[in-house]
C-alpha positions in Angstrom: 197.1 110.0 155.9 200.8 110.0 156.3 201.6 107.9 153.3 198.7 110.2 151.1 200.7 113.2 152.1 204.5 112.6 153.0 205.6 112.6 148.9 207.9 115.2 147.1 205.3 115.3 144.3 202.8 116.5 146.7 204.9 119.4 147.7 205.9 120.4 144.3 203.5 123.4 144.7 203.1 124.1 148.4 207.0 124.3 149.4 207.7 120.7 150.1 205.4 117.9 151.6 202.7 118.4 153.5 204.1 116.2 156.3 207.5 114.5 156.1 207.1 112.8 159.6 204.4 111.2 161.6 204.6 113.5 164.1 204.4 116.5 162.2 201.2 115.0 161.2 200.1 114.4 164.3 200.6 118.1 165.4 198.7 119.1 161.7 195.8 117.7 163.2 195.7 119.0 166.2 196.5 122.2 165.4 193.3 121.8 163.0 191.4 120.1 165.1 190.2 123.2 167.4 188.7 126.3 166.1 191.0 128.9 164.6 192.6 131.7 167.1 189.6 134.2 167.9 191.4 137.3 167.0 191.8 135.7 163.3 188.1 136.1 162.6 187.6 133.0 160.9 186.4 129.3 160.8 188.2 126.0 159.6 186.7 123.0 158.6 188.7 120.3 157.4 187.9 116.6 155.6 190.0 113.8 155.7 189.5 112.0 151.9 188.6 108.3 152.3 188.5 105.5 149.7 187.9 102.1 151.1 188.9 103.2 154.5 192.1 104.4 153.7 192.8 108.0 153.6 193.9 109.2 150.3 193.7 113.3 150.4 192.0 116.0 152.2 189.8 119.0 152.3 190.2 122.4 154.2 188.0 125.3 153.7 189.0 128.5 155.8 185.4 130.5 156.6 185.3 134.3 156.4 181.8 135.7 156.9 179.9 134.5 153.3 183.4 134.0 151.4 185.4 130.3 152.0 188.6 129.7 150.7 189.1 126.4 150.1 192.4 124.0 148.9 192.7 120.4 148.7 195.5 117.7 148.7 195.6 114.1 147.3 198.4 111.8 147.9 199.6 110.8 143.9 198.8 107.2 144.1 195.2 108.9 143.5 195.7 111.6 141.1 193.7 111.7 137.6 191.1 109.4 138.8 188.3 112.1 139.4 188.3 112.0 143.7 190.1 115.7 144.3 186.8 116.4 142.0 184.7 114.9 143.4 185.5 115.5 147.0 185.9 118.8 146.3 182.3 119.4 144.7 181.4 117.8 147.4 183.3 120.5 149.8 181.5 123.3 147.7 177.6 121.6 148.3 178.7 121.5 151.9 180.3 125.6 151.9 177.0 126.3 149.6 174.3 124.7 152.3 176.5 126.5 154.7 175.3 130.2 153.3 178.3 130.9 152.1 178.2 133.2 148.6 181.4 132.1 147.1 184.7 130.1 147.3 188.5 131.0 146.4 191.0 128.8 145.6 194.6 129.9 145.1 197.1 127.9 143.1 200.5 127.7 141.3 200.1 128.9 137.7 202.7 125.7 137.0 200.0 123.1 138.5 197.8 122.6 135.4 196.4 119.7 136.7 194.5 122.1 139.7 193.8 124.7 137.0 191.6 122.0 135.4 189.9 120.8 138.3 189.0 124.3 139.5 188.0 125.2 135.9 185.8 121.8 135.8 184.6 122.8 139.0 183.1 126.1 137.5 186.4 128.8 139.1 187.2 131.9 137.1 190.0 134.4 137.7 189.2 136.8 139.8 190.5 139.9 142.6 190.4 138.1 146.2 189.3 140.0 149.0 191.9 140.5 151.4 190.8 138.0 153.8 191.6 135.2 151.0 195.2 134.1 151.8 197.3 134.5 148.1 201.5 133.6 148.0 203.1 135.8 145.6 202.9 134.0 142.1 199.9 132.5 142.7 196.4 132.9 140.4 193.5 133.3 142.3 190.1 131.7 141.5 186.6 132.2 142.6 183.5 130.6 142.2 179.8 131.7 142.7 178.1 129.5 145.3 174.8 130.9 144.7 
């Protein structure tokens, strides 16, 4: 997962790398591994992204009552070959058997290559609901999962 993740290209959108050391990944997964804090009201589930047995992305969706927010991140070696798509249609069947109602996704207006995949993917422009987390500048997206 390291070498998916530690890349500056990766971090062009989400204020650097997602992990620039081993051990920083390490304490990513931990920190993900257990349930969220109680007093945050909320569920994570995250996906590690596998091709051949080697990790090449993952998946996190963040659980509020029937809304999910969900966000994805692929090492570059494996962008524009369809598996963020795939994986994260996949995420959505999963939210969708789940009960939840609908997902958010918030992105960089810059990254045009997420814009497409959420738009592929069936995501519109909308308002987010407060629990939905959204860094100034960014465009959020929802999707029915009805």
């Amino acid at each position: 997962m390291f070498d998916a993740l530690n890349d500056e290209l990766v971090g062009r959108f989400l204020d650097g790398p997602d992990v620039t050391t081993v051990e920083a990944l390490e304490q990513k997964i931990t920190r993900v591994t257990f349930e969220a804090p109680p007093e945050r009201n909320e569920v994570w589930r995250n996906f590690a992204v596998l091709l051949d047995g080697r990790v090449i992305g993952r998946l996190e969706a963040t659980l509020h009552r029937s809304v999910a927010e969900v966000a994805y991140v692929f090492g570059p070696a494996w962008w524009g070959h369809g598996y963020a798509t795939e994986a994260t249609a996949w995420l959505l069947h999963h939210l969708r058997e789940a009960g939840m109602s609908e997902a958010w996704a918030t992105i960089a207006p810059a990254n045009t290559a997420s814009n497409r995949l959420l738009a592929r993917l069936g995501f519109t422009p909308g308002n987010p609901p407060d629990c939905v987390t959204c860094d100034d500048g960014d465009v959020a997206l929802v999707r029915s999962l009805a």
